[in-house]
C-alpha positions in Angstrom: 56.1 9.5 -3.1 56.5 5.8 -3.0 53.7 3.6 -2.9 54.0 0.9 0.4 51.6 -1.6 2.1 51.8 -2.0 5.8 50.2 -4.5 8.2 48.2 -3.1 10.9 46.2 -5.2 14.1 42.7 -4.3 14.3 43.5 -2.3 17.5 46.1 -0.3 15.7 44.1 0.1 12.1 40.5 1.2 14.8 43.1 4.3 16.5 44.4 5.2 12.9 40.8 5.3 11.4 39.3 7.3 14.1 42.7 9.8 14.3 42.0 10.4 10.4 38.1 10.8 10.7 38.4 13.1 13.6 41.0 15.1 11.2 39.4 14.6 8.3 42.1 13.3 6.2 42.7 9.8 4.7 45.0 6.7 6.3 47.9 7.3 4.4 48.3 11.5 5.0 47.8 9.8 9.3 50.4 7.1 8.6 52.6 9.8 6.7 52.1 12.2 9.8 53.2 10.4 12.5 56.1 8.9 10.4 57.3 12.6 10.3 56.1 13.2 13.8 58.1 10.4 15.4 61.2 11.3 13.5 61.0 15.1 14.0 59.6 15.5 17.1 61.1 18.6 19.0 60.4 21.2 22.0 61.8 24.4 22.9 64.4 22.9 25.1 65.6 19.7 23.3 65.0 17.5 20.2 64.2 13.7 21.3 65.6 11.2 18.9 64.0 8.3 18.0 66.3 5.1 18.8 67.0 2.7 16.2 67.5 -0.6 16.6 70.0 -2.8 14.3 70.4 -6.6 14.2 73.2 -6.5 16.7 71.0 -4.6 19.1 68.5 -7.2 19.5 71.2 -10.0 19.7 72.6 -8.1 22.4 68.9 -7.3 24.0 68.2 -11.1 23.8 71.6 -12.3 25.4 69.7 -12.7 29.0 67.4 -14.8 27.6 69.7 -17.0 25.6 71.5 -20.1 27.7 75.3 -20.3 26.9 76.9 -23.4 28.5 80.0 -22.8 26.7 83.7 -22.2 28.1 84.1 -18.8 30.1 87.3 -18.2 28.6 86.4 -18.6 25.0 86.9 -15.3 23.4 90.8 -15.5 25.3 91.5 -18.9 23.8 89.4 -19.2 20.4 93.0 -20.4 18.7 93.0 -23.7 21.6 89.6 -24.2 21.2 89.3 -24.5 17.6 92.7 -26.0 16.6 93.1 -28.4 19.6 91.0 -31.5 19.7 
């Protein structure tokens, strides 16, 4: 096992503490639990996967809410823009 620390809010660290007293087992065997639970999670019909999310994900997420006043044509003609003056 490796050892880890995590950040929690209260809310989050309140749900977690109450999950692991109504179990009786400590934080980390909860916290270990539903890591395995989230990644392994399957029915009788299907398995659901768990998405994950890379750096070019959330560039592409956050494009709506990024202004871009730059030429429309700018991935056609990079060479003009970059070597012309």
């Amino acid at each position: 096992m490796k050892r880890t620390q995590i950040y929690l809010k209260d809310t989050q660290y309140r749900k977690l503490k109450e999950y692991s007293d109504a179990k009786s087992v400590s934080l980390s065997e909860s916290v270990r639990e539903m890591v395995d639970v989230g990644y392994e999670v399957t029915t009788k019909t299907k398995q659901i996967k768990v998405k994950k999310f890379g750096v070019g994900d959330l560039l592409l997420n956050s494009r709506n809410s990024i202004a871009f006043n730059g030429p429309k044509d700018l991935s056609q003609n990079i060479d003009k823009f970059v070597y012309e003056i």
